[in-house]
N, C-alpha and C positions, 0 to 999 in steps of 0.2 A: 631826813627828807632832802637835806640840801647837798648831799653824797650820792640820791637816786640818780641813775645816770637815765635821759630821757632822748630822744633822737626825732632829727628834724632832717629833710633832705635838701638840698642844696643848689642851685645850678652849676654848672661846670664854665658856662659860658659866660654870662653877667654876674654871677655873686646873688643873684637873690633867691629869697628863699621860699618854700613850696606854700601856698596859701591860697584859703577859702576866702571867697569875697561876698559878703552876705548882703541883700539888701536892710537897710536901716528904716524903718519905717515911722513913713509919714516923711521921708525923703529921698531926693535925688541920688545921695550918694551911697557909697557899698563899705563896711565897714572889713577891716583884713583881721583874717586870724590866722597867726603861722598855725601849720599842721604839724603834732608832736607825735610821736610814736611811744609806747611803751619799752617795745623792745625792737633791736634790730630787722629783725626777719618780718616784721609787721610792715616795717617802710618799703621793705623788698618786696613783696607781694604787695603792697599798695600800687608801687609803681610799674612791675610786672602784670596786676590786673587792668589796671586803668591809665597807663598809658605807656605799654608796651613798647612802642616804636621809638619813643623817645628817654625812657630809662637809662639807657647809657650817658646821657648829656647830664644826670644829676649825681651829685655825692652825698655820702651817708655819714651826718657828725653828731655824733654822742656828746651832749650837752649836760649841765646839773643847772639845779634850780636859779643858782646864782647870775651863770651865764642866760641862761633864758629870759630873767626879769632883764636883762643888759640887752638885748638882741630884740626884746620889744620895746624899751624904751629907746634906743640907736632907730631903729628902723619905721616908729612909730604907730605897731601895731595895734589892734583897738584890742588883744588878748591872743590865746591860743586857741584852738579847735583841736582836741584830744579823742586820737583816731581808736577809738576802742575794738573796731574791728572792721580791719581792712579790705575782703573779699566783697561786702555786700557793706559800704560806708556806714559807719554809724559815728557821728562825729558828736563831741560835745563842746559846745559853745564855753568858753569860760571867759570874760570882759575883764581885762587888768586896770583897775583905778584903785590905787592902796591896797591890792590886793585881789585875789581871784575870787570870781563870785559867778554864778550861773546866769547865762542869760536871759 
């Protein structure tokens, strides 16, 4: 698991990285979950379907477990959102507190 390589896209311009911002409920604010890709060609067609015009402004980096747990604790994400299929989104919420668990 900690050798699956996983892929997150990137901005080109500020450094940050591609993310859902969900409402929290029963409050004001929005909690972030970087968006993870299985496979490369899933982040290309994510951002080829859904936001075409600005695809060029993002990079594609293959990440492992390791780096990932480091990249939401750095950035202080509330988990990941794991894009299981790109064309027609279907994302799955996973909340990182000691570990990934469903939302």
């Amino acid at each position: 698991m900690f050798s699956d390589t996983r892929y997150i896209l990137r901005s080109k311009q500020d450094g940050q990285y591609l993310v859902a911002r969900v409402p929290i409920s029963g409050q004001d604010k929005l909690a972030q979950y970087v968006l993870v890709f299985n496979e490369n060609y899933d982040a290309l067609s994510y951002l080829n379907t859904h936001a075409k015009d600005v695809a060029h402004l993002f990079s594609l980096e293959g990440i492992n477990a390791v780096q990932l747990k480091s990249i939401i604790g750095r950035w202080g994400f509330n988990g990941i959102g794991l894009v299981n299929e790109p064309i027609q989104p279907n994302v799955q919420f996973l909340s990182y507190e000691k570990g990934f668990y469903d939302r």
